[in-house]
C-alpha positions in Angstrom: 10.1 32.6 -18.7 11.8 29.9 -16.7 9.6 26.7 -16.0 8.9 26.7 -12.4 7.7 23.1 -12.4 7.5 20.9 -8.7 9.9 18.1 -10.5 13.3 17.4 -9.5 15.4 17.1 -13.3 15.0 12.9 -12.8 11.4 13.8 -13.5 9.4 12.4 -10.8 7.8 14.9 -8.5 7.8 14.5 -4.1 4.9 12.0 -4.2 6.3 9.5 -6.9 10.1 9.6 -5.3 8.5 9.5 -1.5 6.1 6.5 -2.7 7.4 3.6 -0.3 7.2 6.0 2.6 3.8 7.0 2.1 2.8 3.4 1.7 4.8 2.4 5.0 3.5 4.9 6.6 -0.4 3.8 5.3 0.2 0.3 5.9 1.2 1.4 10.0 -1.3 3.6 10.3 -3.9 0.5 9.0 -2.4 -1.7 11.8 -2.5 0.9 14.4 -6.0 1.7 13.7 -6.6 -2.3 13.5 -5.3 -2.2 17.3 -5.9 0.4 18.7 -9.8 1.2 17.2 -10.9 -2.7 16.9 -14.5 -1.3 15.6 -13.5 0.3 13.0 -12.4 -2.9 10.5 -15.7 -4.8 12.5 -17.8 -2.4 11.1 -16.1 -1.9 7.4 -16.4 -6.0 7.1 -19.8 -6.1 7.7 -20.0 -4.3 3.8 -19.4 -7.2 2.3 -21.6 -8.9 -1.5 -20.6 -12.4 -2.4 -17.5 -12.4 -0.2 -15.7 -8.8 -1.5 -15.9 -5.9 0.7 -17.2 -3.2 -1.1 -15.1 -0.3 1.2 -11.9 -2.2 -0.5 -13.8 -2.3 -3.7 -14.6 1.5 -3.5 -10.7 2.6 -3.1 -9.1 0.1 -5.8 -11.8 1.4 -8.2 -11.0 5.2 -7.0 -7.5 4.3 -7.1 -7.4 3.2 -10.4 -9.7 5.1 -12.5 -7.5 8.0 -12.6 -5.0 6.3 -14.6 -7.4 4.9 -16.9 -8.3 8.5 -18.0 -4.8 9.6 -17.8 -5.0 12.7 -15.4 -2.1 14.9 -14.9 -2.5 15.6 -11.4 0.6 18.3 -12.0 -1.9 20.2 -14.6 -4.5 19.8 -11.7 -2.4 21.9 -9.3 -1.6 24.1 -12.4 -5.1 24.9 -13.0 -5.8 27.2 -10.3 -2.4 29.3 -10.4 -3.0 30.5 -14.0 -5.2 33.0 -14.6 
């Protein structure tokens, strides 16, 4: 049976080689809605405890914890095709 894996043979799959655009594209979209929708970072900065704001605080964390437990995100996807 031939392994019909989402990684090109260098190993990294379309999200890890297409990282920098994805964070481009994030960090324009941020400054865009920073322009364009004023409100929305006046109302995310009023969530703020002992000068951190907790809506940054909320995505590291979710950012990170995923890594600390080591998920394969490729297993993930895997999980529903199998029966």
């Amino acid at each position: 049976m031939q392994n019909k894996s989402t990684k090109p043979a260098s190993g990294m799959g379309f999200f890890e080689r297409y990282l920098t655009v994805w964070v481009a594209l994030c960090i324009i979209a941020g400054v865009a809605i920073g322009q364009f929708f004023p409100i929305i970072p006046q109302t995310l900065s009023r969530f703020e405890y002992a000068h951190v704001s907790i809506p940054i605080a909320i995505l590291i964390w979710l950012m990170i914890y995923p890594m600390m437990l080591k998920i394969d995100f490729a297993s993930i996807l895997d999980a529903g095709k199998k029966t």
